[in-house]
C-alpha positions as semicolon CSV with decimal commas, in nm:
position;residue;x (nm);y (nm);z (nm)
1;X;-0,648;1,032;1,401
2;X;-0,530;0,678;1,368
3;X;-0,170;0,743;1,446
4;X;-0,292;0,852;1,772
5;X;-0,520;0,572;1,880
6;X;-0,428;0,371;2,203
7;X;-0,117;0,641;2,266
8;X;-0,319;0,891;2,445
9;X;-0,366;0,714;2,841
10;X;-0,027;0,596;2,846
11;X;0,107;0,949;2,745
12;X;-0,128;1,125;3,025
13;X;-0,048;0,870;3,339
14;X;-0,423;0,780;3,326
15;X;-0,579;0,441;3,371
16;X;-0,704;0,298;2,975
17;X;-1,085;0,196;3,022
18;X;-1,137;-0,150;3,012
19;X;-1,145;-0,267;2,627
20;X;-1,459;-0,410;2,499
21;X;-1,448;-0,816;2,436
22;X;-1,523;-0,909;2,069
23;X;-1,538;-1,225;1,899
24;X;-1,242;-1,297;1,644
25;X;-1,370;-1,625;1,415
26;X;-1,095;-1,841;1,239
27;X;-1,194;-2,211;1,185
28;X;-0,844;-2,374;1,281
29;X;-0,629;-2,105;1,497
30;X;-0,263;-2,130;1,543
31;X;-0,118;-2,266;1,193
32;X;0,250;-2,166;1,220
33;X;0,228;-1,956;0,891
34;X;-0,058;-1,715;0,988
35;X;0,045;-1,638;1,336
36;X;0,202;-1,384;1,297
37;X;0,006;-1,130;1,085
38;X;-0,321;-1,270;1,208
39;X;-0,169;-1,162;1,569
40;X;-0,046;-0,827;1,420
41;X;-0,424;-0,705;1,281
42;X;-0,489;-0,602;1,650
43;X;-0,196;-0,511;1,827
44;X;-0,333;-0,103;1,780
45;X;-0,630;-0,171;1,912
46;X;-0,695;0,044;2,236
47;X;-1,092;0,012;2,300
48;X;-1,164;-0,341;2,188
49;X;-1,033;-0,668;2,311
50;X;-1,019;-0,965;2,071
51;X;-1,134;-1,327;2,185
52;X;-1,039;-1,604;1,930
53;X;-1,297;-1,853;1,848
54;X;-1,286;-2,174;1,598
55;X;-1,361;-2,520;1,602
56;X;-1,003;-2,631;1,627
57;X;-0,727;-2,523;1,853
58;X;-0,407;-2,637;1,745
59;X;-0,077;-2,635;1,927
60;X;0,070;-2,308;1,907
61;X;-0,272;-2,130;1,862
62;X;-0,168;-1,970;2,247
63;X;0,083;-1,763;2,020
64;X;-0,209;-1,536;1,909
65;X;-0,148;-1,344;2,183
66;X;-0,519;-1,329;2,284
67;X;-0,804;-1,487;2,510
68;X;-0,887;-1,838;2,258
69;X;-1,249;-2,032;2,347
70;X;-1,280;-2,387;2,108
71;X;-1,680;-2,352;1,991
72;X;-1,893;-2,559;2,153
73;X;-1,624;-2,681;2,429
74;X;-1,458;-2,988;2,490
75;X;-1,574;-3,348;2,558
76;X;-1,810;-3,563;2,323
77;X;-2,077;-3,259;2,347
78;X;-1,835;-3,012;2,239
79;X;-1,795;-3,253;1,910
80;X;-2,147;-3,253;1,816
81;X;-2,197;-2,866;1,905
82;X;-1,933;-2,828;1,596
83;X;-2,091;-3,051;1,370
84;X;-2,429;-2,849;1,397
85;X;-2,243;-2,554;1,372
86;X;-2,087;-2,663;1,045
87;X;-2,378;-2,829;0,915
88;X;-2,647;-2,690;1,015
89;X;-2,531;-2,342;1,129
90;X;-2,641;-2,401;1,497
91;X;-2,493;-2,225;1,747
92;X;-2,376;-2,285;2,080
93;X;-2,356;-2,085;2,375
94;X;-2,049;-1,843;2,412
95;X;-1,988;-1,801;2,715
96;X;-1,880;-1,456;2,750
97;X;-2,127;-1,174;2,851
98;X;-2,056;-0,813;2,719
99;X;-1,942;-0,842;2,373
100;X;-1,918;-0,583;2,115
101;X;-2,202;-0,636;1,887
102;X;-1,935;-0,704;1,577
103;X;-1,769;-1,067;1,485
104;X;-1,451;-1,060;1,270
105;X;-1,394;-1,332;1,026
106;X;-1,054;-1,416;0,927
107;X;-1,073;-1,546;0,519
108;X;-1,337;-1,583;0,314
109;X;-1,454;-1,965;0,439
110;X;-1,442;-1,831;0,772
111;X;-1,684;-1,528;0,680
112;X;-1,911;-1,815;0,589
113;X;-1,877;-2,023;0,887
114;X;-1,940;-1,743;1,118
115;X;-2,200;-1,611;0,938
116;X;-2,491;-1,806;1,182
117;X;-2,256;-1,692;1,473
118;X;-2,295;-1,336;1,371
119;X;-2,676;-1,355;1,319
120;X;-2,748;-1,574;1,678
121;X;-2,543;-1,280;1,830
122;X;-2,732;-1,007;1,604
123;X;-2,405;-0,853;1,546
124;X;-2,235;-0,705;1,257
125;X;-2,013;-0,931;1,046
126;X;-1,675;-0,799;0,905
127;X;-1,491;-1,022;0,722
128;X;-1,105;-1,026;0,578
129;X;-1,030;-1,135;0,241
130;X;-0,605;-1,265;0,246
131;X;-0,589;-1,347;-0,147
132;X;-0,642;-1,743;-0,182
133;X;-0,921;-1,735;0,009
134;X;-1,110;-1,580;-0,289
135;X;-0,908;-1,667;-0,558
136;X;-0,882;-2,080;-0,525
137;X;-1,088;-2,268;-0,769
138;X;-1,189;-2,545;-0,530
139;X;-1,291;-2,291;-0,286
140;X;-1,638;-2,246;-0,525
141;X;-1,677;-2,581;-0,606
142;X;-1,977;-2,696;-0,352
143;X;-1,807;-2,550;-0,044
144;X;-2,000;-2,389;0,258
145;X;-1,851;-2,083;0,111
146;X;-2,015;-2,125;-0,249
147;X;-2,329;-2,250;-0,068
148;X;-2,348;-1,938;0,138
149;X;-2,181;-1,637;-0,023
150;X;-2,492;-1,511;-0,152
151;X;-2,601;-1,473;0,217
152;X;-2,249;-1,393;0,297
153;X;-2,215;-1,089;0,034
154;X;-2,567;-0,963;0,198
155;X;-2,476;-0,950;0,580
156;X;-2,120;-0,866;0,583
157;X;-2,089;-0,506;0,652
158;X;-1,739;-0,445;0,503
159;X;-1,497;-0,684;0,360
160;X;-1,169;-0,542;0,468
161;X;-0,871;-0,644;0,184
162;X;-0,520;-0,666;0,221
163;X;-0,468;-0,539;-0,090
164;X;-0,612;-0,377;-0,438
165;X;-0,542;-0,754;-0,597
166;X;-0,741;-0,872;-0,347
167;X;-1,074;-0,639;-0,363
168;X;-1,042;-0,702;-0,768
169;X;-1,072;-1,048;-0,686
170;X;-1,369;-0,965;-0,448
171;X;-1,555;-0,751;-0,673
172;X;-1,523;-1,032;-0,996
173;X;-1,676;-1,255;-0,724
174;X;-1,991;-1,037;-0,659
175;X;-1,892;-0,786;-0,385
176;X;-2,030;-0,455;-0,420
177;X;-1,786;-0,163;-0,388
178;X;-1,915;0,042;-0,145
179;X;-1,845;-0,299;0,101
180;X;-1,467;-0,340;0,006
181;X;-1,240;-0,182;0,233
182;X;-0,875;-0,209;0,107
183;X;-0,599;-0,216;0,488
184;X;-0,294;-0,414;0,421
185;X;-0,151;-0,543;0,696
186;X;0,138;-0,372;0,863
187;X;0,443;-0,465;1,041
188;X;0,622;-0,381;1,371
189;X;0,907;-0,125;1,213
190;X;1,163;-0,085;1,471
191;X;1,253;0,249;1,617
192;X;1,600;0,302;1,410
193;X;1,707;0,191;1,056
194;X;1,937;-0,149;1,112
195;X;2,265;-0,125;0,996
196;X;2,405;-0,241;0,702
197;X;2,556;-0,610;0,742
198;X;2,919;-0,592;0,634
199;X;2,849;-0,949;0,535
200;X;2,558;-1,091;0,403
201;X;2,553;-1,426;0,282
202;X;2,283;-1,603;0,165
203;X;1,964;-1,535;-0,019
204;X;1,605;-1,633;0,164
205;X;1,293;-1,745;0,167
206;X;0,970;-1,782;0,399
207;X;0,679;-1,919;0,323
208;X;0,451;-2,250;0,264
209;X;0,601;-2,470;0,024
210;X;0,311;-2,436;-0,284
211;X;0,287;-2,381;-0,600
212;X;0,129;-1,991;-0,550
213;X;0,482;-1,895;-0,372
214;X;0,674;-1,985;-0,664
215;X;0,897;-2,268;-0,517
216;X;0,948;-2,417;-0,885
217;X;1,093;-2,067;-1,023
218;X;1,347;-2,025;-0,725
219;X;1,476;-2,396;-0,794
220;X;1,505;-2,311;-1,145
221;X;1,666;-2,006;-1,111
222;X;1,914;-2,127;-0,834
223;X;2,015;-2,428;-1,116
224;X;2,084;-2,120;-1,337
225;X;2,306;-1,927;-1,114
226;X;2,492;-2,281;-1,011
227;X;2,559;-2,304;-1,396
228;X;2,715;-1,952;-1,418
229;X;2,932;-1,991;-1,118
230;X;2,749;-1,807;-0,881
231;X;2,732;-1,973;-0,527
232;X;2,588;-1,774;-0,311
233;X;2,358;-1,991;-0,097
234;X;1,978;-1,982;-0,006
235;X;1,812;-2,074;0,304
236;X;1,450;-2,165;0,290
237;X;1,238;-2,154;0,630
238;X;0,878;-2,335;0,609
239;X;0,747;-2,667;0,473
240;X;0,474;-2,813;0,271
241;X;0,349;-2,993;-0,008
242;X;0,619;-2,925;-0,252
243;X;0,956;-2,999;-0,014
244;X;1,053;-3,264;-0,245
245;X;1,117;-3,007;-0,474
246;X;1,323;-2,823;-0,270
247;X;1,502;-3,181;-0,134
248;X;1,582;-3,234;-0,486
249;X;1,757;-2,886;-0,569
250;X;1,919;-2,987;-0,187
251;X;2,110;-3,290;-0,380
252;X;2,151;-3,130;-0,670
253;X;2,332;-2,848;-0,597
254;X;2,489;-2,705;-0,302
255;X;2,465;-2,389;-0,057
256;X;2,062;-2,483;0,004
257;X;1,941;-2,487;0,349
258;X;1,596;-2,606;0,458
259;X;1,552;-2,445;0,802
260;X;1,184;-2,587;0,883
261;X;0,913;-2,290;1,043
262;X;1,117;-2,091;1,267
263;X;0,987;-1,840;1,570
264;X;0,905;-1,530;1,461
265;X;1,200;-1,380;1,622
266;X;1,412;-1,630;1,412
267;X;1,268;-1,541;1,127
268;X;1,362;-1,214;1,172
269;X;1,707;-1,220;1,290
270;X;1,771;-1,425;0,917
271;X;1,619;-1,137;0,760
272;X;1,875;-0,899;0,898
273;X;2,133;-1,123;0,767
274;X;2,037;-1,178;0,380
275;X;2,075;-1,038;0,046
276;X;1,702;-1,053;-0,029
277;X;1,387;-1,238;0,083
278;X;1,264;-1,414;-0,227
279;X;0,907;-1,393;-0,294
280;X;0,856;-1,477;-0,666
281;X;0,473;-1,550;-0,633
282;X;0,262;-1,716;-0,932
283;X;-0,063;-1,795;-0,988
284;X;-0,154;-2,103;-0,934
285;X;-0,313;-2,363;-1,183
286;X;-0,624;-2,381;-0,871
287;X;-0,634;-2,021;-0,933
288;X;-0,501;-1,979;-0,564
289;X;-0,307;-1,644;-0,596
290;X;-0,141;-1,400;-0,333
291;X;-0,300;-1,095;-0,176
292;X;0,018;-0,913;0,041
293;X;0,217;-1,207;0,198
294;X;0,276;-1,089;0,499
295;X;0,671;-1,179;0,496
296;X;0,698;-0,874;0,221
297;X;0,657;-0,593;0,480
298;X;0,863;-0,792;0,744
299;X;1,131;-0,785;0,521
300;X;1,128;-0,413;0,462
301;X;1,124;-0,360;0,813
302;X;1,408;-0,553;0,865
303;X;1,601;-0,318;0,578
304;X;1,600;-0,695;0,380
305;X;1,537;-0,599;-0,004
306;X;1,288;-0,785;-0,164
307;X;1,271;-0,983;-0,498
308;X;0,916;-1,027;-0,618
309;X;0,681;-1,107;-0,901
310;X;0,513;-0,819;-1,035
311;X;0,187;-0,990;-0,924
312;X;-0,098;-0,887;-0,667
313;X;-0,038;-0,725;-0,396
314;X;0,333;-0,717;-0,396
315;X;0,363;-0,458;-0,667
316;X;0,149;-0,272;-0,461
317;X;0,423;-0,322;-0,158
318;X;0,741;-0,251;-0,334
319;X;0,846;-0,026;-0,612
320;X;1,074;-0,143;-0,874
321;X;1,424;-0,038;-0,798
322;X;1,319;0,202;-0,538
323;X;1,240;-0,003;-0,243
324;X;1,303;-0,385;-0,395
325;X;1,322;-0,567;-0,737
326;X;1,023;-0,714;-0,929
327;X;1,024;-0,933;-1,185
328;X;0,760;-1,115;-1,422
329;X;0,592;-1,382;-1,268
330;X;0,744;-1,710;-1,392
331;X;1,076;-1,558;-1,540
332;X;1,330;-1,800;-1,442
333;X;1,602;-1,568;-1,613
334;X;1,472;-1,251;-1,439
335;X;1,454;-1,368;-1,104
336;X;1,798;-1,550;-1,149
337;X;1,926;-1,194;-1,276
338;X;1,757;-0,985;-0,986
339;X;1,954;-1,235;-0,730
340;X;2,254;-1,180;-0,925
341;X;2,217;-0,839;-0,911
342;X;2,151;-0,808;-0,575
343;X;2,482;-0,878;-0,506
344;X;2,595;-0,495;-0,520
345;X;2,622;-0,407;-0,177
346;X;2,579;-0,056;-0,294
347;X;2,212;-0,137;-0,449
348;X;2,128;-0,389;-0,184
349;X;2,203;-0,053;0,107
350;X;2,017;0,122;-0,128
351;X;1,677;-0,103;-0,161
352;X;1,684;-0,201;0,173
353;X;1,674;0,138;0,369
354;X;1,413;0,268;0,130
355;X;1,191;-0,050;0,203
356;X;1,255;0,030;0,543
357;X;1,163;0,414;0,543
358;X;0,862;0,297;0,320
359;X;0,765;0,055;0,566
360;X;0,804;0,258;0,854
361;X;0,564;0,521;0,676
362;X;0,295;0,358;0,527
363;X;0,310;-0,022;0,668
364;X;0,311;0,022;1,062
365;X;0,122;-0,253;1,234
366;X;0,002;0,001;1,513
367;X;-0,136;0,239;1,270
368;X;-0,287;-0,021;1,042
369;X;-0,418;-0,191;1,338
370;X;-0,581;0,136;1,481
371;X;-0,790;0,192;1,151
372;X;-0,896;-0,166;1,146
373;X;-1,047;-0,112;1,523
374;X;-1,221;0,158;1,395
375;X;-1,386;-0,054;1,078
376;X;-1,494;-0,287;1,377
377;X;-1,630;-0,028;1,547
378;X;-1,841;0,082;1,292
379;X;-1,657;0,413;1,179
């Protein structure tokens, strides 16, 4: 029934019904490395209409895709209408008349911020979990969300996971079962497989620059395959806290790019052109650990093969040899190996159209999108 969601008016000539306005709640909308999968969780939806609402608007936050309202509004009053809010829980007016009598809460913190919003609108609360969210130490350490996840675990209908890793994460932290709803995220496949590249050049990465994404273990590995000869370069697109890492393997050794965030159509397009996409994801010291990154299934869409910890919910993604390579998390050597091996245009063919047939059948957006509407709906 999902796959057919949203298809059936345009198929029949007819006009859709209006879609029902709903409130989406994410604290700071438009950071450059959620756009795109927070934009993707609704792109199937064909009887609701999401309106983005946070205290903080930043620059590209228009690239949601979607109607966006600041809380409380601008000017001085808007400033203390979000203090109350996060302080006190006291909310100001929406002004929108007619919504659907469910709020959705992207991460954990933003569950717990919405959680007045929910109850001043008497509507249900749905919350996604991403991975981090749950799994970061500081995150429990006298936050809004330790001070009001009892509360939270009570009034949330469903907390909707992106992966297993994720709802074992949820559970440890107190969520009953029966509320955990496990819907990775999917990914716009395109209609036919993308040809092989006759030549690929250069291994990649996407990502925040922190410890969880394993920055330390690709510069380590890369220093290894320098040693041995092997030159094949690697092109790193994002930023954060840990570029000097990255600036230092830079003068170290050659063949590294550091692209900066790139559109998503960028992104995509260096995809198409590289041996892998890199994601050899840790768990961090903070405890901050990965649910699905959302790059995984972008790859596989793109027929990109993906080397990957055998952590969270990336195992769940790919399967080893099959449809990418995994290694063990912090294996310097393995990881080094995979890239070597990756080489093989025969194997990389290989990997890549199965990740593309796998993402095509059980990791389209439209589809994954469709089942979340009807989670917000109340099905």
């Amino acid at each position: 029934m999902a796959v057919n969601v949203g298809l059936s008016f345009s198929a029949a000539g007819a006009t859709p019904p209006r879609r029902i306005p709903f409130l989406v709640y994410r604290d700071r909308i438009g950071a450059p490395s959620e756009l795109a999968f927070l934009r993707r969780q609704y792109i199937g939806f064909s009887r609701m209409e999401p309106v983005w609402i946070g205290r903080t608007l930043l620059a590209q936050a228009p690239e949601v895709g979607a109607r966006l309202l600041r809380l409380g509004g601008e000017g001085p009053l808007g400033s203390v209408r979000r203090f109350l809010f996060r302080q006190c829980g006291i909310v100001p007016a929406i002004p929108i008349e007619g919504l659907a009598q469910v709020v959705h809460a992207q991460f954990a913190r933003g569950g717990a911020l919405a959680l007045p919003l929910a109850r001043a609108l008497n509507a249900r609360l749905v919350v996604t979990l991403h991975g981090g969210d749950v799994g970061k130490d500081k995150n429990w350490s006298n936050t809004v969300l330790s001070r009001r996840w009892p509360a939270l675990i009570e009034a949330t209908q469903h907390f909707v996971c992106v992966s297993n890793a994720v709802a074992e994460v949820a559970a440890r932290r107190g969520v009953p079962e029966a509320k955990l709803i496990v819907l990775p995220i999917g990914v716009e496949v395109p209609d036919e497989l993308p040809p092989p590249l006759a030549h690929p050049f250069y291994h990649l990465f996407v990502g925040r620059f922190v410890e969880k994404k394993g920055i330390a273990v690709i510069a380590d590995a890369v220093r290894r395959l320098r040693a041995d000869g092997n030159s094949t370069p690697v092109v790193f697109v994002g930023d954060g806290p840990l570029r000097p890492v990255l600036e230092s393997l830079a003068r170290d050794v050659t063949g590294i790019e550091l692209a900066g965030w790139l559109p998503p159509d960028a992104v995509r397009a260096r995809m198409a052109g590289a041996w892998s996409l890199l994601v050899p994801s840790v768990i961090a010291a903070n405890g901050d650990a990965e649910g699905l990154p959302s790059v995984v299934p972008e790859a596989m869409a793109q027929a990109c093969p993906v080397i990957g910890s055998h952590e969270g919910g990336i195992a769940e993604a790919i399967r080893h040899d099959v449809t990418g390579l995994l290694v063990p998390p912090n294996d310097v050597a393995a990881l080094a190996d995979a890239m070597r091996r990756i080489g093989d245009p025969a194997l990389r063919n290989r990997l890549g159209q199965a990740g593309f047939r796998a993402a095509s059948a059980e990791l389209n957006a439209r589809i994954q999108s469709a089942k979340l509407e009807i989670v917000l709906l109340g099905g």
